[in-house]
C-alpha positions as CSV (number, residue, x, y, z in Angstrom):
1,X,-26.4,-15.4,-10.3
2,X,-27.1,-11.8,-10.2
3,X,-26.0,-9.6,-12.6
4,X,-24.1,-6.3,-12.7
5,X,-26.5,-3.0,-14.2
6,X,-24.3,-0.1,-13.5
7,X,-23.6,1.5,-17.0
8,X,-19.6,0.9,-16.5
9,X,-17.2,-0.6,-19.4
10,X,-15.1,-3.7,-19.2
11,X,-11.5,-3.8,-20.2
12,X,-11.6,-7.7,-19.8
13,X,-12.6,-9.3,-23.3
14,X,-14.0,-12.0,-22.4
15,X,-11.1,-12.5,-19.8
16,X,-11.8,-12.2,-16.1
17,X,-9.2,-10.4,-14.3
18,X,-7.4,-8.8,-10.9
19,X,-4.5,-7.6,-9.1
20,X,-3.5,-7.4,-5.6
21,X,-2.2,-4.1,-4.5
22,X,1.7,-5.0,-3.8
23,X,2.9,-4.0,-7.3
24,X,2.5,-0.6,-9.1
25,X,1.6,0.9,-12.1
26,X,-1.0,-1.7,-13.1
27,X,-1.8,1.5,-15.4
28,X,-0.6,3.8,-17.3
29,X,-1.3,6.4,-19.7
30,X,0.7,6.9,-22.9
31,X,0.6,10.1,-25.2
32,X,2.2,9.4,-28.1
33,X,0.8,9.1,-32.3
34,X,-2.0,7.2,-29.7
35,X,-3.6,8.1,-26.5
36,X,-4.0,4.8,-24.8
37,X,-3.9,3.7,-21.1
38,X,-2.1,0.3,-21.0
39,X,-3.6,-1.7,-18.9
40,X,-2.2,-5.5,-17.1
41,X,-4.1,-8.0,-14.5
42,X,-3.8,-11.6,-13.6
43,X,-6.2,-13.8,-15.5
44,X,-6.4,-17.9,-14.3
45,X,-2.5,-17.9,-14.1
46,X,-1.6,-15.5,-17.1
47,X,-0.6,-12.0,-17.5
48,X,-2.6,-10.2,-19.7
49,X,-2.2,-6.7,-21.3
50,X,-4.8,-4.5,-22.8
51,X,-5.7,-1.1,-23.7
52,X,-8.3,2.1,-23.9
53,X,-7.9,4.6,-27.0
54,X,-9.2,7.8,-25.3
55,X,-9.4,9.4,-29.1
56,X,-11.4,6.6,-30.5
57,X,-13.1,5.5,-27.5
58,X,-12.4,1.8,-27.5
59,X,-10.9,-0.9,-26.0
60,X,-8.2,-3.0,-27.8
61,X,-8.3,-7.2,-27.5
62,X,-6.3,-7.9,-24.6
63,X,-3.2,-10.3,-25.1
64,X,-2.1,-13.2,-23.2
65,X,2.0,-12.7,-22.0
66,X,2.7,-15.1,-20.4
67,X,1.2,-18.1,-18.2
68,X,2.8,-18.9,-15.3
69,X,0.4,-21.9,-14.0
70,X,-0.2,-20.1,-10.6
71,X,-3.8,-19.2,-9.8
72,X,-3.0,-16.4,-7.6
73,X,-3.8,-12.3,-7.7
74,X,-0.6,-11.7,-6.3
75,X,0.7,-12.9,-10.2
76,X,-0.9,-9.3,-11.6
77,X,2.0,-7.4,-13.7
78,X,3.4,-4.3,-13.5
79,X,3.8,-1.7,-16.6
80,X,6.8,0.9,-17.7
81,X,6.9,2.7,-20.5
82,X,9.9,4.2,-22.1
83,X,9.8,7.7,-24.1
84,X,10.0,6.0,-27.3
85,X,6.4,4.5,-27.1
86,X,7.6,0.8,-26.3
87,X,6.1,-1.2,-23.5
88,X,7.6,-3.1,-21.0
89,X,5.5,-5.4,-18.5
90,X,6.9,-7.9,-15.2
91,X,6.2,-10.0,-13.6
92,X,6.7,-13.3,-11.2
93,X,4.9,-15.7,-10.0
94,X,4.3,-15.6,-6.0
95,X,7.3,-16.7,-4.8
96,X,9.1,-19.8,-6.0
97,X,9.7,-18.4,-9.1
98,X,11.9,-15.2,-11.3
99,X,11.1,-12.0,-12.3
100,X,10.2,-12.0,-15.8
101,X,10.2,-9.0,-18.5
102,X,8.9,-8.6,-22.1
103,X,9.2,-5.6,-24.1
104,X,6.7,-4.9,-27.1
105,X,8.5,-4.9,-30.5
106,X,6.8,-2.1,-31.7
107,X,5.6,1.2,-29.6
108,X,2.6,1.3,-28.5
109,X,1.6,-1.7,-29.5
110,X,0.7,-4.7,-27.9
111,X,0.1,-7.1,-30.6
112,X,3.2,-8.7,-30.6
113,X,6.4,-8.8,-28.0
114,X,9.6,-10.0,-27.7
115,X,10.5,-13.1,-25.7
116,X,10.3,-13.3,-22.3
117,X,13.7,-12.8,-20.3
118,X,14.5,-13.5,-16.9
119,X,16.2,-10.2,-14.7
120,X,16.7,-10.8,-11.7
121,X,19.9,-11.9,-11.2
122,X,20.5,-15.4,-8.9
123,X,16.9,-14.6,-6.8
124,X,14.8,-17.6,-7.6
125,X,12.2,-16.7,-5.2
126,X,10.5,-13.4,-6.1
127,X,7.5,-11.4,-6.2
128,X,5.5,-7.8,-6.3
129,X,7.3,-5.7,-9.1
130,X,7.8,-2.3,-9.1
131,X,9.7,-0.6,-11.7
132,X,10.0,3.1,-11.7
133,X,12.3,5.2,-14.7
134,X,14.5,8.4,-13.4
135,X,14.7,11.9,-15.3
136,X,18.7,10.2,-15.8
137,X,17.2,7.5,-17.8
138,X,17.8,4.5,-14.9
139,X,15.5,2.3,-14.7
140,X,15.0,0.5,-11.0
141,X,12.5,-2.6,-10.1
142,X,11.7,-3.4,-7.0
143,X,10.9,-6.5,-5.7
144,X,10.7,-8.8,-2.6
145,X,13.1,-11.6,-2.5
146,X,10.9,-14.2,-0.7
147,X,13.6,-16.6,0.5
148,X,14.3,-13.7,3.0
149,X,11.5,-11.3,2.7
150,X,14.2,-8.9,2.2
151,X,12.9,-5.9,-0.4
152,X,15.4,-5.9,-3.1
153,X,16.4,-3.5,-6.5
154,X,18.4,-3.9,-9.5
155,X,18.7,-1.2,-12.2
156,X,19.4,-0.5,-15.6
157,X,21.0,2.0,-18.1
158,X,20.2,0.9,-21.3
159,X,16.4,1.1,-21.3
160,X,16.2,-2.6,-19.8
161,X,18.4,-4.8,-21.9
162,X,20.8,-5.5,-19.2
163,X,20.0,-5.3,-15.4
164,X,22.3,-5.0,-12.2
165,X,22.5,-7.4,-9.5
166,X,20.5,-7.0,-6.7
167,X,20.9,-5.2,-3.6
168,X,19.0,-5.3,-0.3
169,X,17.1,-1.8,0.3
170,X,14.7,-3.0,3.0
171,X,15.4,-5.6,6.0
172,X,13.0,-5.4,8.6
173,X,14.0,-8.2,10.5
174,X,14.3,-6.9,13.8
175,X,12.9,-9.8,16.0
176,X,9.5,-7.6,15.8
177,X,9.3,-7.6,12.2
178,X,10.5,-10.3,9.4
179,X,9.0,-8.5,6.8
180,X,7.7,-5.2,4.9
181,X,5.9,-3.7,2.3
182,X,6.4,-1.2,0.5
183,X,4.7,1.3,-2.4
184,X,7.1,3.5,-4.0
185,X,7.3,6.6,-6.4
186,X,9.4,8.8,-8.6
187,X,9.4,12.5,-9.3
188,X,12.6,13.4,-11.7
189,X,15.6,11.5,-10.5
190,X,14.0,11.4,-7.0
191,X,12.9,8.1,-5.5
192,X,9.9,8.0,-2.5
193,X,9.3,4.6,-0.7
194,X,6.4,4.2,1.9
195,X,6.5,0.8,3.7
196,X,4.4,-1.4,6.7
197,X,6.7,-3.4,9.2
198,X,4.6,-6.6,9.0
199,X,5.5,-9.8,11.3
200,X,3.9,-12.9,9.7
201,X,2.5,-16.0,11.8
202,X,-0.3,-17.0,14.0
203,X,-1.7,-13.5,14.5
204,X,-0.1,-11.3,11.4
205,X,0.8,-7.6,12.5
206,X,1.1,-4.9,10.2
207,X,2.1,-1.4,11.9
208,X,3.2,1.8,11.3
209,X,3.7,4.1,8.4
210,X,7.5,4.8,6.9
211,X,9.1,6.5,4.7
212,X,12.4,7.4,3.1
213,X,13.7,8.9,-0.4
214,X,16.7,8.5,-2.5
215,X,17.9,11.5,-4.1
216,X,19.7,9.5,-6.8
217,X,23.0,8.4,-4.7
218,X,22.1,8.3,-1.0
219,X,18.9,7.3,0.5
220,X,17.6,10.1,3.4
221,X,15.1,11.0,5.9
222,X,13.2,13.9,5.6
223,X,15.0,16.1,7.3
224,X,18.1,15.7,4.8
225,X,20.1,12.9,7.2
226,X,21.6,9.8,5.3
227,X,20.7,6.6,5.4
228,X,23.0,3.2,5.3
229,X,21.1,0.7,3.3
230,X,19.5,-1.5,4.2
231,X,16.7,0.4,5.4
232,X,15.5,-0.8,8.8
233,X,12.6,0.3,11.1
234,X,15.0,1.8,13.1
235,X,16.4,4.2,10.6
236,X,13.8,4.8,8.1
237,X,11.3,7.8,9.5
238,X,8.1,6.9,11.3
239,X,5.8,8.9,9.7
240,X,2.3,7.7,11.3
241,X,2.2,5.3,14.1
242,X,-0.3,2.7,14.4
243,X,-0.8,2.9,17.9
244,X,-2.7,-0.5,19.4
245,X,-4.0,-1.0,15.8
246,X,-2.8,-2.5,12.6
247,X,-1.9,0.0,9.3
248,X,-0.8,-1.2,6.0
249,X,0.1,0.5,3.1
250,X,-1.2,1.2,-0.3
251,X,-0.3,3.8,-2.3
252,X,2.2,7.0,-2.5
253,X,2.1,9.5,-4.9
254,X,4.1,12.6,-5.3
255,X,2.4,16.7,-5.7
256,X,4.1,19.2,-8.1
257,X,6.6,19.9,-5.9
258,X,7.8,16.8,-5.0
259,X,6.3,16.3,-2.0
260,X,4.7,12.5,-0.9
261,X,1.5,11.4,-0.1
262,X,0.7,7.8,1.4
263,X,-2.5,6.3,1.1
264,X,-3.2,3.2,4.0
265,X,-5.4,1.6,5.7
266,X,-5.5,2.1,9.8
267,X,-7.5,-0.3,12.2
268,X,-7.6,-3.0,9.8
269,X,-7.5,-5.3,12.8
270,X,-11.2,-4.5,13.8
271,X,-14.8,-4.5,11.5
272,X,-14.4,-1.3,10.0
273,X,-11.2,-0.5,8.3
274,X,-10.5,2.9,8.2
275,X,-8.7,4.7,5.1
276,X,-6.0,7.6,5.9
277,X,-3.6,9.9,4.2
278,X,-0.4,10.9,5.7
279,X,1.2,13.7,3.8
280,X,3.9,15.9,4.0
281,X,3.2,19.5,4.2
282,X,4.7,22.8,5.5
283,X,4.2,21.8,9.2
284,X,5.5,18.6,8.5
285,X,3.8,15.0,8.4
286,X,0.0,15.6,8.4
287,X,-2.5,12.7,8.7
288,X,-6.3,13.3,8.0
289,X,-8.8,10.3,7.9
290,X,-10.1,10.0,4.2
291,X,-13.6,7.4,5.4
292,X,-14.6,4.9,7.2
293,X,-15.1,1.6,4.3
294,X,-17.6,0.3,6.7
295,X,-16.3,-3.0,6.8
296,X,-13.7,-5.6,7.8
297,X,-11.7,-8.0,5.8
298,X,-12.8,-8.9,2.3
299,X,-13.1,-12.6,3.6
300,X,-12.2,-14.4,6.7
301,X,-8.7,-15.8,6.2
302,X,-7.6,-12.7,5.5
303,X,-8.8,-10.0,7.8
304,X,-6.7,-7.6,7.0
305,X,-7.5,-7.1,3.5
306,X,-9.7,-3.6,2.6
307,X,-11.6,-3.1,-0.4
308,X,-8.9,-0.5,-1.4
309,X,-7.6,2.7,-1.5
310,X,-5.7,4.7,-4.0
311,X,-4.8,8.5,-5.0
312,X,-5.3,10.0,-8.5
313,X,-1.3,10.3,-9.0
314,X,-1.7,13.0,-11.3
315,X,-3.5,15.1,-8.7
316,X,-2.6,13.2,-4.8
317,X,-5.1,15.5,-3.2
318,X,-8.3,12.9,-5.1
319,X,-8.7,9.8,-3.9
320,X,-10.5,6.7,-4.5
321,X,-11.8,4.2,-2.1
322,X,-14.1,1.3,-2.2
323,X,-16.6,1.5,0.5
324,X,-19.2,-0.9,1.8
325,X,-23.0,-0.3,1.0
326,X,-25.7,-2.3,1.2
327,X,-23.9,-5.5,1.6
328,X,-21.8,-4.4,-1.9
329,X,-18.6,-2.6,-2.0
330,X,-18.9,0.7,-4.2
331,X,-15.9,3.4,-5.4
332,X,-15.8,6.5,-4.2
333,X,-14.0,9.7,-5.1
334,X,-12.5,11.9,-2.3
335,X,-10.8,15.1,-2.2
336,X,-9.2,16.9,0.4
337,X,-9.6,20.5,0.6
338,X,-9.7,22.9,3.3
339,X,-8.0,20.5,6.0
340,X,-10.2,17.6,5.2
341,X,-11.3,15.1,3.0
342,X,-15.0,15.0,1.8
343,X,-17.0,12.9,-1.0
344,X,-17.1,15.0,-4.3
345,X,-18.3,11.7,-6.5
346,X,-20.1,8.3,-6.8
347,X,-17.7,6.3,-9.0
348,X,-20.1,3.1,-8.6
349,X,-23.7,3.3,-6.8
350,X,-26.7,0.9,-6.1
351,X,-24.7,-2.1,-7.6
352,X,-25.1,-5.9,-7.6
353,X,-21.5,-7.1,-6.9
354,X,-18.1,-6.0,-5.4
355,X,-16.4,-3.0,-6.7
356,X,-12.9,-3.3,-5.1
357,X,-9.1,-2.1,-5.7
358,X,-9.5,0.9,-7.7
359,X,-6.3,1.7,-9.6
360,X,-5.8,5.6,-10.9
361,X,-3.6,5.2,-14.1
362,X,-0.1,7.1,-14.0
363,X,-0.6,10.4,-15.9
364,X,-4.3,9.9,-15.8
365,X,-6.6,12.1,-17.3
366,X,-10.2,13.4,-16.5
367,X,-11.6,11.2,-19.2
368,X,-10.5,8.0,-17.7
369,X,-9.6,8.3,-13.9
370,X,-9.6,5.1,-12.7
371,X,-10.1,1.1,-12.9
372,X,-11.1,-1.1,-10.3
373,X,-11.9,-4.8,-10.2
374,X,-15.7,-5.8,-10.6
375,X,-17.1,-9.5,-9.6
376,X,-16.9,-11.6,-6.9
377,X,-13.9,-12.0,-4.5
378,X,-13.4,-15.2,-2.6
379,X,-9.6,-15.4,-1.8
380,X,-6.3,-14.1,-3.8
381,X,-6.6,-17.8,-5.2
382,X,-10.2,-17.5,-5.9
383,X,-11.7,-14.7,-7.9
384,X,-13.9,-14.2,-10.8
385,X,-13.8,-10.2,-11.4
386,X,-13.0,-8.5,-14.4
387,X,-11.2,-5.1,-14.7
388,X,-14.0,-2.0,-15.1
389,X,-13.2,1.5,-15.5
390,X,-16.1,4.4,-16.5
391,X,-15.4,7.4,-18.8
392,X,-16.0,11.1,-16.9
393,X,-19.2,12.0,-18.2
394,X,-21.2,8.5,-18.0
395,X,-24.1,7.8,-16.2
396,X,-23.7,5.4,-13.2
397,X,-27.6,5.7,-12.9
């Protein structure tokens, strides 16, 4: 069994951990009478939460939420937290099961929480949370509704105590397509979605790039026209087309101004999957190459699935990717500047084991940039990796 030497720090306690990338934040920073990053994974079945205290320097015992008997990545939870310090974390098992809240009963703390409730609505076949909160105060999730594969939203006003009934946002079917996914991202009351038309079966496809935004009553393409909901890959703006290879999604984040970024991988059907930006700039949609990972699928059932890429959401124009070296997968920092994107740091270097789906928290800061799973990766059913992350200033050796 070889062992791990880089001089990184586990957020695990004891409990091994991982996410997928299909549900956002899995982090986020809180700045309140603490400075913690809250952090959730999928442990064996159960949702845990933990956090860092970037004034003390420590890690707090991670907590057990909920188990939902599923052995399965795809389980991992999603985080929101509301002004007044209190913590709210969702989840669902994958597919054949509800979306599932709890709330902390005290802010930012997550010693002790309130029962779990289920939220959305008649759906009874759900998964890949992703909650966002408006400058209005709404709250929205989104969620795939797996009976269809249909992405779904339901919202609330009253900090999540009650919850609308769903609504379709994406339908892809379009004898092409049964499916997509999507990554999505707030800026004030605006909404940004980036999705992959995806058509499951024999040979899966995933193509394309897309994107639309809701300006808090009508979604809309870019250039200001309306869209009828639902969403469909004839209405929704093509922003990078995949060509004779496959693209999927994973990540958007948002600049000062408000303008989107969308992190995916390109060419994932061949040995070395590619990483890419798309973003939108002056001259329009702009897509620059970010590096080569040097590798195809993380294992052979699922060729499709990269090591991971994912932008520092407080600054889009850093990135982090897991590339392949020396028969390990290490994390990399990228930044773009001057029309291209270049290597500026070694996150992880000369290690023993897989370093793979970093996660930048929301509202990061330099101290603590970004997490990233650590251990050995067999499946989405069968992984024994814990959650890592490394403080700026540590040596990786």
């Amino acid at each position: 069994m070889k062992i791990c030497l880089r001089k990184t720090s586990d957020l695990s306690g004891g409990f091994k951990g991982g996410w997928c990338w299909f549900q956002d934040p899995r982090a986020v920073r809180f700045v309140g009478e603490r400075d913690r990053i809250y952090i959730g994974w999928a442990n064996a079945g159960k949702i845990v939460v933990a956090y860092y205290d970037q004034k003390l320097r420590q890690e707090g015992t991670p907590h057990v939420i909920y188990d939902t008997g599923q052995n399965d990545d795809h389980i991992a939870p999603s985080l929101l937290i509301l002004p007044d310090g209190r913590i709210l974390i969702f989840w669902s098992k994958h597919g054949g099961d509800y979306i599932y809240m709890r709330d902390s009963v005290t802010p930012e703390d997550i010693s002790e929480w309130r029962e779990e409730r289920i939220i959305s609505g008649p759906d009874n076949n759900c998964c890949y949370t992703n909650p966002l909160r408006l400058a209005s105060g709404r709250i929205y999730l989104f969620y795939r509704d797996c009976n269809n594969l249909n992405i779904k939203w339901i919202y609330s006003d009253d900090n999540a105590f009650n919850w609308s009934q769903p609504q379709v946002v994406i339908d892809f079917h379009n004898g092409r397509y049964n499916e997509a996914y999507i990554k999505v991202e707030a800026q004030g009351n605006i909404i940004h979605l980036a999705a992959s038309a995806c058509h499951h079966g024999e040979f899966d496809t995933y193509e394309h790039i897309y994107h639309a935004y809701f300006d808090g009553s009508n979604w809309r393409r870019y250039d200001g026209a309306i869209l009828k909901l639902p969403l469909t890959p004839d209405n929704v703006e093509k922003v990078f087309d995949s060509g004779a290879d496959n693209s999927w999604v994973w990540d958007i984040a948002l600049d000062k101004i408000g303008h989107p970024a969308i992190a995916f991988s390109h060419k994932i059907n061949t040995k070395n999957h590619q990483y890419w930006s798309v973003k939108y700039t002056s001259k329009g949609w702009q897509a620059e190459k970010i590096i080569d990972s040097n590798h195809g699928g993380l294992y052979e059932e699922e060729p499709a699935y990269s090591g991971g890429v994912y932008f520092n959401h407080t600054n889009p124009f850093q990135a982090y990717a897991a590339i392949r070296e020396k028969n390990n997968f290490e994390i990399k920092k990228f930044e773009f500047a001057q029309g291209q994107w270049r290597k500026i740091k070694d996150i992880t270097k000369n290690s023993d084991c897989w370093n793979i789906r970093p996660a930048s928290p929301r509202n990061a800061s330099e101290e603590l940039e970004v997490l990233w799973m650590q251990g050995r990766y067999t499946s989405y059913k069968n992984y024994n990796t814990s959650i890592k992350y490394k403080e700026t200033g540590s040596s990786i050796e």
